[in-house]
N, C-alpha and C positions, 0 to 999 in steps of 0.2 A: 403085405399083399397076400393073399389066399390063392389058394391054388385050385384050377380048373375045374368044376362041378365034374366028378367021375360018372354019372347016369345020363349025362345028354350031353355031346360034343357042341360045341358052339354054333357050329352051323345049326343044327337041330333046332338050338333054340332060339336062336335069331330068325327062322321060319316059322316058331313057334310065336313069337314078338311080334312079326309082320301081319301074323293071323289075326292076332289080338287089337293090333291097335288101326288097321284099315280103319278108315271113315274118311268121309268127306270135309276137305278142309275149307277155311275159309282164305282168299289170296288176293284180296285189298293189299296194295302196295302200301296202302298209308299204313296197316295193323303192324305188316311185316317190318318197317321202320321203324315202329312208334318203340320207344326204349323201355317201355314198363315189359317185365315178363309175365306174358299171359299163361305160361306154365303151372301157375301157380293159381290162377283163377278158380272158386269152387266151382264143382259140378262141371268142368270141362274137358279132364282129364281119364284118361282109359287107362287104370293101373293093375291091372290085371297080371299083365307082362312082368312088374316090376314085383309086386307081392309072391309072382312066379323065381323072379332071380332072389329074390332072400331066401325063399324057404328051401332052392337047393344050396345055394353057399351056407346054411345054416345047419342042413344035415352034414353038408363036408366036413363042418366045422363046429361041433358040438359045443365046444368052449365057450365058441365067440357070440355076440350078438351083434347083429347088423340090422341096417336101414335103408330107408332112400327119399330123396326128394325127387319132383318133377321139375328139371333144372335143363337151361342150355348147356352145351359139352363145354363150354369157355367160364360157365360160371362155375361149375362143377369142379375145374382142374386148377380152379387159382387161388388154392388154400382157403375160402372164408370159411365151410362148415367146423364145426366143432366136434372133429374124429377124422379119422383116418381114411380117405379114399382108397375105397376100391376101384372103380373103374365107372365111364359112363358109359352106358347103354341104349344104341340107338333106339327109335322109334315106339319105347317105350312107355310114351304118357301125350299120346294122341288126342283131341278132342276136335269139338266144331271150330272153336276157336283156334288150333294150333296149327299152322303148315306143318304136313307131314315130316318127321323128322328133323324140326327143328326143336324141340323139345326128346326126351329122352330119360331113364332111372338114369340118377346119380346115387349111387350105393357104397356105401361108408361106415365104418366100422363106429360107434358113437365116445367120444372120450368121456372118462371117470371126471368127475366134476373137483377132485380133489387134487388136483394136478396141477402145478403152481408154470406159469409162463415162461417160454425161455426170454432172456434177456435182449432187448431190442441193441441191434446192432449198427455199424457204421454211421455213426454219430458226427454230423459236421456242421459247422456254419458255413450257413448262406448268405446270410448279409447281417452287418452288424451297423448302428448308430454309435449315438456318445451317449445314448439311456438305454439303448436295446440291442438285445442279439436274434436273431432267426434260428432258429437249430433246424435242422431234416436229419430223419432216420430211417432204417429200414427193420419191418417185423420180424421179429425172431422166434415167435410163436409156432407159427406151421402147425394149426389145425387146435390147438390147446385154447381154450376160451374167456382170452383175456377181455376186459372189459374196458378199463382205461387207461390212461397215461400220465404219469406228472412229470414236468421240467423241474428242475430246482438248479441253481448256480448260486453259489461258497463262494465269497470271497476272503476266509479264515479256516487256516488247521485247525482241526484237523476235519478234510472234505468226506465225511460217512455221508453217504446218497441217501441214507435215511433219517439224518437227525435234523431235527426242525430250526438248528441253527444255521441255516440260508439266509441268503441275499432276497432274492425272490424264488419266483415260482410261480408257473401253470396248471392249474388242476383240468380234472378231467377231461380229457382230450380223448373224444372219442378213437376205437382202433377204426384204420383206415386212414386216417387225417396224417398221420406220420410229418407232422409239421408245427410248429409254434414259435411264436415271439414273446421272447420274457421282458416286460420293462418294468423300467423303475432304476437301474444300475448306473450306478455311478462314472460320469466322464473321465476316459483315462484312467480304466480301472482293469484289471486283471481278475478271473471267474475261471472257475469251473463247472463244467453242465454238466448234469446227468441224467439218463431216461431211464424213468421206473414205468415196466408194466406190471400192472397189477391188476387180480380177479381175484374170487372168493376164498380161493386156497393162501394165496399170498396178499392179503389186502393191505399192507407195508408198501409191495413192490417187489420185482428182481429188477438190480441194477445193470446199467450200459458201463461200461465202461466211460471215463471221464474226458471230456472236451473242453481244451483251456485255451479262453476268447479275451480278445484284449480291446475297450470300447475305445472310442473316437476321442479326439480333444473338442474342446464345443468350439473350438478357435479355427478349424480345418473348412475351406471352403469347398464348395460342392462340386463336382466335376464339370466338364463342358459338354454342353447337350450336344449329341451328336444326328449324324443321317437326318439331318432335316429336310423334308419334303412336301413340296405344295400338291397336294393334291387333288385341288379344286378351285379354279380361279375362274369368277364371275366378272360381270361388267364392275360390279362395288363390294368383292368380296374374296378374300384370300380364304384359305382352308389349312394351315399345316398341320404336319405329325411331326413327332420327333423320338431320338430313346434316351433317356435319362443315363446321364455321363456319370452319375453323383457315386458310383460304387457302393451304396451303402452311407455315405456324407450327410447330414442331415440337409438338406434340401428342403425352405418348409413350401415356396411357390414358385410357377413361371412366371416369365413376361413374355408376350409376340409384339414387337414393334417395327413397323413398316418405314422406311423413310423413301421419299422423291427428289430431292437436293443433295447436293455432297458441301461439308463433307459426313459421311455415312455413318458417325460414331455408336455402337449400337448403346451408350451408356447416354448420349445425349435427349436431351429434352424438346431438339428440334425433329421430332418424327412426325409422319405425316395422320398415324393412326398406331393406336398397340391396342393391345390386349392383356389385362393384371390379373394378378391373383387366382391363378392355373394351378389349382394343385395337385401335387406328386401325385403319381398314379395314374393322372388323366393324358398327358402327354400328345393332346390334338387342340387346337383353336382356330377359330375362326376371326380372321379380321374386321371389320365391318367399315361403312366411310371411307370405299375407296374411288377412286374420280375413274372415271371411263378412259380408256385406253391410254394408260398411264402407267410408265416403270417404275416397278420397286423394288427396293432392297430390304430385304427381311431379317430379322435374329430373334433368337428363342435365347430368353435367358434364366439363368439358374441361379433364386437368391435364397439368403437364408441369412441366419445373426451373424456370421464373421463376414460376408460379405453383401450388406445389405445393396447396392449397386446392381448386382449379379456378374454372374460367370459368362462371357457369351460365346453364342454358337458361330458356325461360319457363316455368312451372308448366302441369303438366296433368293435372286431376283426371277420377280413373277412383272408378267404385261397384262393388266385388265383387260376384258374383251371391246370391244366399238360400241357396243350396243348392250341394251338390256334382253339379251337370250330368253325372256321367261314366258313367251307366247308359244302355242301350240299353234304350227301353221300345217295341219293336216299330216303328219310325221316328217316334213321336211325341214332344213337349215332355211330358219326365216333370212331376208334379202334385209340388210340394217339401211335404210335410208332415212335420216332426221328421225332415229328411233321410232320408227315407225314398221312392224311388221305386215309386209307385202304381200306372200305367199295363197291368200285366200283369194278364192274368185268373186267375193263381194268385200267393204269396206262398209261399215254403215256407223254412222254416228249421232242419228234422230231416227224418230218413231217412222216416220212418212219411208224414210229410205231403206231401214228394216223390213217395213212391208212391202217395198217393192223390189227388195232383192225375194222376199220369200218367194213374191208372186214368178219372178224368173226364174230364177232358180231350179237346173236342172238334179234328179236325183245323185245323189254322191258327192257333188258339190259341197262348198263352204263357206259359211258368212262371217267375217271378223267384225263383232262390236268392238267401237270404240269410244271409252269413256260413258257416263253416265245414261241409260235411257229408259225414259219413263214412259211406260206403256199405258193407255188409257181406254176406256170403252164407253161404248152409251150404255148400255146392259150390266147389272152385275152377273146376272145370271148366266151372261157370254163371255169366254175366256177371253182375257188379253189378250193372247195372240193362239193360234192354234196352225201345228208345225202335221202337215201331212204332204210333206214328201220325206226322203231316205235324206237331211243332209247333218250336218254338222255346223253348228252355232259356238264358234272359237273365243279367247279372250287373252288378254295379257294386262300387263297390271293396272288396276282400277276400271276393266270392265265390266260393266253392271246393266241387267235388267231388271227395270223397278217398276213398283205399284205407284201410287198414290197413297199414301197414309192417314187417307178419312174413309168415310162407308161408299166415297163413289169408286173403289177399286173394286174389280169382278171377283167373286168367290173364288174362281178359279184361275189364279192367274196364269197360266202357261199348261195349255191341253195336248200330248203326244197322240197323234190317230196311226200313225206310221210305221212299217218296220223299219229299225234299224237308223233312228235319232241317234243323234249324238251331242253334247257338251263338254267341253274342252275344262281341262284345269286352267284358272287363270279368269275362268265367266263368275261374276257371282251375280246371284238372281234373288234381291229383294221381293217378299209379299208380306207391304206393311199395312195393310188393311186394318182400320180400327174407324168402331169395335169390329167385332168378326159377327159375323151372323147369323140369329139365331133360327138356332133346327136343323141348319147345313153345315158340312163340311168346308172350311175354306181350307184352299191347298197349294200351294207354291208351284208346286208339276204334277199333273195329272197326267198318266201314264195307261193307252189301251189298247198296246202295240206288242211284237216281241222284240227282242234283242236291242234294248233301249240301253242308253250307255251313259254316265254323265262322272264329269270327275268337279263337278261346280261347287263352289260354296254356297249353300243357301239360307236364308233366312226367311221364317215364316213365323204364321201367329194361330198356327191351329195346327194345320199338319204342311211337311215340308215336302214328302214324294207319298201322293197315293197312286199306288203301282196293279198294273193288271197285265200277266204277259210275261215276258223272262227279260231280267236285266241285269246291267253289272253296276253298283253305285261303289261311289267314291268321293275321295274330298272332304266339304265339313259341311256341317248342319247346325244352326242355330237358333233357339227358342227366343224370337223379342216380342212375345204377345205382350198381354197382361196376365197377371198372376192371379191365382185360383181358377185355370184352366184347364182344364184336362186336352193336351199336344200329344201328341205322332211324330216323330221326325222323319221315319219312313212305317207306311201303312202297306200293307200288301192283301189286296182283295181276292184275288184268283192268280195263280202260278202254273205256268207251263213249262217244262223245259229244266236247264241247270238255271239259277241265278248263283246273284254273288253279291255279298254287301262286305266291302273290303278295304281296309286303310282310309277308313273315318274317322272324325274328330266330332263330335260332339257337344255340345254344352248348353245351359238348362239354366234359370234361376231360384236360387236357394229358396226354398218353400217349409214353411213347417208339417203343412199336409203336401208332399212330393206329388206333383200331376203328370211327371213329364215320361214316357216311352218309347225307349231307341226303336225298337221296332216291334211293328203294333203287325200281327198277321188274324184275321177273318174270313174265311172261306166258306162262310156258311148258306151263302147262295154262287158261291165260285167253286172253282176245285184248284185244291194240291195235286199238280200233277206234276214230279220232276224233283230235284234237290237242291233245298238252299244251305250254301256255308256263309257263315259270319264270322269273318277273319281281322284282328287287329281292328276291331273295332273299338277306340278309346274314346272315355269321357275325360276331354278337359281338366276340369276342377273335382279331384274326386274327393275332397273336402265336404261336399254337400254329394246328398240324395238324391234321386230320380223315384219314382216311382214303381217301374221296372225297366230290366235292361230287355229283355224278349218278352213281350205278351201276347198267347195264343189264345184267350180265355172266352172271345164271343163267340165260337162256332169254330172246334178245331175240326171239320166235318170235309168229305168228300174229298178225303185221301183214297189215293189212288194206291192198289197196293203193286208192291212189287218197283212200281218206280219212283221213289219220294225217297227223301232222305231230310236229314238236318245236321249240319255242323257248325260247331262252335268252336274258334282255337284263336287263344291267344289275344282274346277281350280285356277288357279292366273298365270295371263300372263301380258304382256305387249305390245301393238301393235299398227301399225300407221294407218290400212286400214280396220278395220272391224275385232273382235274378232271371233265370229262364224260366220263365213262367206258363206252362202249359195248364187246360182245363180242359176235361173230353167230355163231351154228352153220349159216348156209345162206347160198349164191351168193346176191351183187348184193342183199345186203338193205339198204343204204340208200338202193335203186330203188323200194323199197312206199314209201318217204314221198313225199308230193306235194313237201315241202319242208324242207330244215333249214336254221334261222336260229340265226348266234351272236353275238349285238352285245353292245358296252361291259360283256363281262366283266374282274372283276379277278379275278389270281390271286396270291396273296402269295408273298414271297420264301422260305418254311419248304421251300416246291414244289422246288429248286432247290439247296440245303443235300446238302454230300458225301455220297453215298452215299443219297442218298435215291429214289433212281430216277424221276428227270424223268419225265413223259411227255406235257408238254405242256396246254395249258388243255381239249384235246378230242384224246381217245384211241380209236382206234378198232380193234380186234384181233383174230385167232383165228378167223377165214374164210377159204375155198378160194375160187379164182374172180379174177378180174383186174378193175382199173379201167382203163379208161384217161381222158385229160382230158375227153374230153366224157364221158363217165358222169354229171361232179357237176355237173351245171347245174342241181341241185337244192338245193345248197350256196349260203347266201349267210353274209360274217363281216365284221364291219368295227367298230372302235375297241376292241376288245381289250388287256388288259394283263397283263402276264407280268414283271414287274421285273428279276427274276434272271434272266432269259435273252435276252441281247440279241445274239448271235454270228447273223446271219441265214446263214453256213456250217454250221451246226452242225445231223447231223442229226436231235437231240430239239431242232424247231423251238418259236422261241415260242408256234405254236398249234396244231398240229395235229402227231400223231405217230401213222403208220399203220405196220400191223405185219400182213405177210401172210406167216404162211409158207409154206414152199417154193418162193416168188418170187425169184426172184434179179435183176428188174428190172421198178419199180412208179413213179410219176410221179402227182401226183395236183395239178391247178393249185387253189389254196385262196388267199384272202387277195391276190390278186395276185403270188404266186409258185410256185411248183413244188418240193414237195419232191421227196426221196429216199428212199425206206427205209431205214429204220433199219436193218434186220436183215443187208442184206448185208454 
């Protein structure tokens, strides 16, 4: 540790620091959580401060030479740089992007690169089989710049931690992991372990001292599962957990078996329902085919080769419920009579008494469909049904509102005029119109209201929600047109307000030319006024391609600035032509968003497949006008995945592919790096 800069007392230059790195921060709750450290972003940081604390600890200290990063105080003090901490230094490396003071100079002495690692220590098993042992260790390095780790376990004198006459052995085990399983070893066998770290100085290894493990017999049955608990009982459906008894036992799967009769043997064959082949690790099942309000007695069992029967747990008896629970009756506990859900202030089960609850039907109110109902018109060009008061259209299992499956179903089968619609999970709403017709839109719900809400499963054959207004969707969406189509599952023409498109399920048929788009947004005779996030929005089968997962490309136009936004977090699609696919027709248009966020998207490997034209997880295209790095300080991306594209020289980057033409040199910092354009 160095000692106190003699030309300016700390105070001094902690006021000097404060002077320097003032600025205006940015205090999104979501930035402040998000785990990636934007300390480290280019162009965001104010190091003025910190260039200031080297060059006086470097007069102090003639000898020495020092550093620093732009680092939080907790990452700074838990050994990973490679040198010797000095100290961290508040409010040091300020930027737009940093809450004040949560970043800081971490200033550190840098280590000679010839410097061989100390020996990783406290070496123990964690769990051992009759082929495997676990080892855990702890770093013994402190700041010295080891690289990686090898296991080796000897079962022959003489045990040198370095000669290649081992049992087995783990290679490169990054530092950090402080963990591994060596198999391959012998049942009933005696080893010794060792952990070498090793870097460029000692590329051998220093060794740990020695850990001698002793494996299993293959003949030792597996322990009894313990703390079993139901943690979810349906009218036909158990749920348990449980924690694996096996100590280390080879354990190779569970069983859940339910029984209703005595006597209750958990090893007998008269159960009422179980559940096989639960492998280690997983330690939750679900039972399924249970009878309605009916008791049972449960075990979770543990089998493997010495006891293929299994080991069992203690019994624990679950009561199915009276009823099937799975209707929405307007947030209340439905009333179970002959399974029938009561709660709503209408019941309709034909077309004639749908319409005449619509017609009564006061605002806030709610209708339960039940069972199939096929909605019909004289007009195509007149919606099936058209909802203009505030209520809510409920369902539970197999309720459905359906078209007709020839060309006399209406273009538009279900029209919203209303604030404040609603559909329940549990409704699903058929529009099998075929063929579809041409030059028009056909569309499952047509939406021209705000605060429109639907959790239904839908099926369409062109587009499934064309939306105008602010809403929250939910549920699933399903493409049963015909194929060589170009579908929408949700289309968004004009937006006001927050929406939300959130915990959907999706899915599309496998096309060689992909038609199909989770959401389709056109604003170019509407306006973006307000923010939309797309949260956990999954595709089904991501086996096959889509077309795109977001397309903005006919008229990203008549953003409203200051209040719009876009987020994306925690998707998984699959596509051939650009995942978030944005296209602008005007200068610097993703300067009207206050903010774009793109976290823990997946993009499947079909993305990436020859000839498919990459363009990365977020595509952006087909605008005049220049960026340069600070333009996107409105850009935030972090834990993203791209499988098929891992070449970070490559310039259809794993996340971001910008495409300006007539640019012959564009730079945009995204992700922590800088691309290129593509197009030169």
């Amino acid at each position: 540790m160095t000692s106190v800069p003699r030309r300016a007392t700390w105070s001094v230059l902690l006021l000097f620091i404060g002077c320097l790195a003032t600025v205006s921060c940015v205090e999104e709750a979501f930035l402040l959580d998000d785990p990636v450290d934007f300390c480290g972003v280019p162009g965001t940081a104010n190091v003025r401060a910190c260039n200031y604390i080297v060059g006086e600890l470097e007069d102090q200290n003639p000898s020495l030479d020092f550093d620093f990063v732009c680092s939080r105080e907790e990452d700074c003090k838990d050994g990973i740089l490679d040198g010797q901490v000095v100290d961290w230094y508040p409010s040091g490396c300020n930027g737009p992007k940093i809450k004040n003071k949560l970043c800081g100079c971490c200033v550190f002495i840098p280590m000679p690169e010839d410097i061989a690692p100390g020996a990783p220590t406290n070496l123990e098993e964690s769990s051992v089989t009759s082929s495997s042992v676990t080892l855990t260790w702890e770093d013994g390095t402190r700041g010295i710049p080891v690289e990686t780790y090898t296991v080796r376990c000897f079962d022959t004198e003489p045990m040198d931690c370095r000669s290649d006459d081992f049992a087995a052995e783990v290679t490169d085990i990054p530092r950090g992991t402080e963990i591994a399983t060596v198999l391959g070893l012998e049942a009933d066998s005696e080893y010794t372990c060792f952990v070498l770290a090793i870097n460029a100085a000692e590329p051998e290894g220093v060794c740990s001292e020695g850990e001698v493990v002793m494996t299993l017999s293959e003949n030792i049955a597996p322990g009894i599962p313990t703390t079993v608990e139901a943690i979810e009982v349906t009218a036909n459906t158990a749920t348990f957990t449980w924690t694996d008894g096996s100590v280390g036992s080879p354990v190779e799967t569970y069983t859940v078996r339910c029984f209703d009769t005595e006597p209750m043997d958990c090893r007998s064959d008269d159960f009422a329902a179980e559940v096989t082949d639960i492998p280690r690790g997983t330690e939750i099942a679900t039972v399924p085919g249970l009878d309605l309000n009916t008791e049972y007695t449960c075990f979770v069992l543990a089998v493997n080769a010495a006891v293929p029967d299994g080991v069992c747990s203690d019994g624990v008896t679950v009561t199915t419920a009276e009823c099937e629970m799975d209707c929405n009756c307007d947030g209340e506990t439905p009333i179970c009579e002959n399974q029938e859900c009561t709660s709503a202030d209408f019941e309709v089960s034909n077309e004639a008494d749908l319409r005449t609850a619509l017609d009564e039907a006061e605002p806030g109110q709610s209708i339960q469909v039940v069972g199939e109902i096929t909605l019909t018109t004289d007009d195509v060009n007149t919606p099936s049904l058209i909802i203009d008061k505030a209520i809510t259209i409920v369902g539970k299992r197999d309720s459905v509102l359906q078209s007709p499956a020839d060309a006399s179903a209406a273009i538009i089968f279900i029209q919203v005029n209303a604030d404040d619609v609603s559909f329940s999970s549990g409704l699903g709403i058929r529009h099998l119109k075929n063929p579809v017709s041409g030059g028009q839109i056909d569309s499952a719900v047509r939406v021209n209201a705000e605060n429109f809400a639907s959790a239904a499963d839908v099926e369409f054959v062109e587009f499934g929600y064309s939306l105008q207004g602010s809403f929250d969707i939910s549920g699933s969406t399903t493409y049963v047109g015909e194929t060589g189509n170009n579908h929408r599952h949700i289309a968004v023409f004009s937006m006001t307000g927050t929406s939300t498109i959130e915990d959907v399920v999706f899915s599309f048929p496998d096309e060689a030319t992909p038609r199909s788009n989770m959401v389709f947004v056109n604003t170019g005779s509407g306006t973006f006024d307000g923010g939309l996030t797309v949260r956990n929005v999954i595709q089904q089968d991501l086996s096959i391609a889509c077309r795109q997962f977001f397309n903005y490309e006919a008229g990203f136009a008549n953003i409203v600035s200051g209040n719009s936004f876009l987020s994306f977090e925690g998707n998984a699609w699959n596509d051939r032509n650009g995942g978030i696919f944005l296209v602008f027709p005007t200068d610097d248009p993703l300067q009207r968003f206050e903010f774009v966020s793109v976290t823990n998207n997946f993009q499947g490997d079909s993305a990436v497949v020859e000839g498919a034209g990459y363009k990365g997880i977020f595509y952006v295209t087909a605008f005049s006008g220049s960026w340069e790095v600070g333009d996107v300080s409105n850009f935030f991306s972090s834990g993203n995945e791209s499988p098929g594209q891992t070449d970070p020289s490559s310039l259809r980057s794993d996340f971001f592919w910008i495409n300006v033409p007539g640019q012959e040199e564009f730079t945009l910092a995204f992700d922590g790096r800088v691309f290129v354009d593509p197009t030169e």
